[in-house]
VODO-665081 format. One record per residue: residue in one letter; x, z, y of N, C-alpha, C, O, CB in turn. Coordinates in steps of 0.02 Angstrom, whole numbers, plus 50000, padded with zeros to 5 digits. Glycine has a CB too. Layout:
AXZYXZYXZYXZYXZY ...
end
This chain:
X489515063850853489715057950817489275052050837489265050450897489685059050740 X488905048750791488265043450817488665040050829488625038850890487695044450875 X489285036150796489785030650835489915025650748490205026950695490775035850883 X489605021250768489665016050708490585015250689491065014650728489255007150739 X490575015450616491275010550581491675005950605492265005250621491135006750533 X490855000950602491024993850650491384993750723491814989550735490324990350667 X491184998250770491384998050826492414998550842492784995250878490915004150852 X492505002850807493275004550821493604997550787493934993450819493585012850776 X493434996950718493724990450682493534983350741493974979150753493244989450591 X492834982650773493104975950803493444977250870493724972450896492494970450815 X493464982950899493884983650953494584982950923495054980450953493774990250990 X494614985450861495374984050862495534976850844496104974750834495754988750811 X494894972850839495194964850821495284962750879495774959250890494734959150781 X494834964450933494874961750994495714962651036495994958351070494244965451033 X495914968251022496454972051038497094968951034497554968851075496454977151001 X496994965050947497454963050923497464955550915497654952550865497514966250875 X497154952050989497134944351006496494941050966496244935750986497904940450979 X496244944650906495794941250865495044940650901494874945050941495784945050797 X494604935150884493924933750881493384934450844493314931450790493894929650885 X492894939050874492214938850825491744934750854491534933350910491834945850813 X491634932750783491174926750801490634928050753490604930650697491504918750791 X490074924650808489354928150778488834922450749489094916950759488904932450846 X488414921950727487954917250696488494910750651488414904650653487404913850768 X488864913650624489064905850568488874910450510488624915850498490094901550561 X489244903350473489144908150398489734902250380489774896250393488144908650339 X490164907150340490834903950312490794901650243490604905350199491394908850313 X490974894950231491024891650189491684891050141491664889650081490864887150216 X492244892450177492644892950155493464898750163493724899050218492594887650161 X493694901650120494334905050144494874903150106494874903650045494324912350141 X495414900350146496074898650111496614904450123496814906150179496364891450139 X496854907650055497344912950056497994908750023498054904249981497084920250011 X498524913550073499204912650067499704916850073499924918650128499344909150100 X500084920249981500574924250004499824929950001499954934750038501084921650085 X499254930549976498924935549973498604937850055498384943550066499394940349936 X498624933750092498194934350161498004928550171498224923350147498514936750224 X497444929550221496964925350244497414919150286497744921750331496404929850292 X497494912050284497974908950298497284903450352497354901650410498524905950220 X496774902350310496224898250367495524899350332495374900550273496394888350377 X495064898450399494434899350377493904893450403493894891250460494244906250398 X493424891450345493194886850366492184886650387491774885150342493514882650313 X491984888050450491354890750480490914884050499491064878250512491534895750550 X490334887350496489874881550536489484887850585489274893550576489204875550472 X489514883950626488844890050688488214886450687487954881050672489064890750797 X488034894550722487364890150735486864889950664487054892050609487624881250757 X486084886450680485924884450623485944878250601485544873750612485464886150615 X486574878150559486594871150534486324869550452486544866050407487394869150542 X485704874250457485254871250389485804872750318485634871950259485074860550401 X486464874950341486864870150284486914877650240487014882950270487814864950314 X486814877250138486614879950114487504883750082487874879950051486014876250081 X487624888150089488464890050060488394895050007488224900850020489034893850123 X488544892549939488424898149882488904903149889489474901649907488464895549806 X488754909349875489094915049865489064918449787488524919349758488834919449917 X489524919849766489474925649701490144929949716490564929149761489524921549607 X490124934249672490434940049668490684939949613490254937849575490094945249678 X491154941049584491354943949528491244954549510491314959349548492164940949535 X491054954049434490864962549434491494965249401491844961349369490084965249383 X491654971249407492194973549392492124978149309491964984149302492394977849459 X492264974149263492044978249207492324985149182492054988449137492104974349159 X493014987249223493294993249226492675000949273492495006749266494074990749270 X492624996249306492295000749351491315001749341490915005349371492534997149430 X491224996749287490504995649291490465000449202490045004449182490204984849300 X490954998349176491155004949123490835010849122490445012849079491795007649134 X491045014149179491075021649195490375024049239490165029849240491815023049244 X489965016849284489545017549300488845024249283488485023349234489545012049290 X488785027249305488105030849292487355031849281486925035649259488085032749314 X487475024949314486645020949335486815013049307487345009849309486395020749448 X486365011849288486225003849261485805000649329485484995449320485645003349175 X485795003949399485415000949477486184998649498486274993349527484915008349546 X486775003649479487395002049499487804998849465487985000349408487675006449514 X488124990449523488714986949486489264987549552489234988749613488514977749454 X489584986649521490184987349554490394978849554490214975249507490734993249512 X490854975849619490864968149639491824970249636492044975649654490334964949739 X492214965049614492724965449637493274971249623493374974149570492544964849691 X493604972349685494014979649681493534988149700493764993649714494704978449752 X492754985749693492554993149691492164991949770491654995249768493334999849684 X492204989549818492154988949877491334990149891491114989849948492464982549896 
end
C-alpha cells in the first residue's frame, strides 16, 4: 500500500480537465443548484487575512463520546 488518498483524487482532477492550485487561500465559494458554480483565490502571499468557521453538528456532537470530539458540518 504506502499510496496516499490524495494522490488518485487529484489525478482524477487532472484527468477530468480540472486544476490544482497551490499556495492561495480561498476567500470565497459561490454555489449553484447545490454545486460549486465559482471560486474566489488570492496566490501567493498576499498578507490578506480570510476568516473561516465551521458550523458543529448538534445531531452528531449528541452522540459524541469524548468532549476532545466535535463534529463540523455533515460529520466530515
Amino acid at each position: 500500500m504506502g499510496r496516499s488518498l490524495v494522490q488518485p483524487i487529484a489525478q482524477a482532477i487532472l484527468d477530468s480537465g480540472g486544476r490544482i492550485l497551490t499556495d492561495v487561500t480561498v476567500s470565497q465559494i459561490d454555489w449553484h443548484d447545490d454545486q460549486m458554480a465559482a471560486l474566489t483565490y488570492h496566490q501567493g502571499s498576499s498578507g490578506r487575512s480570510v476568516p473561516f468557521w465551521a458550523t458543529a453538528n448538534p445531531i452528531l456532537n449528541a452522540n459524541a463520546t469524548s468532549d476532545s470530539i466535535r463534529f463540523l458540518w455533515r460529520g466530515e
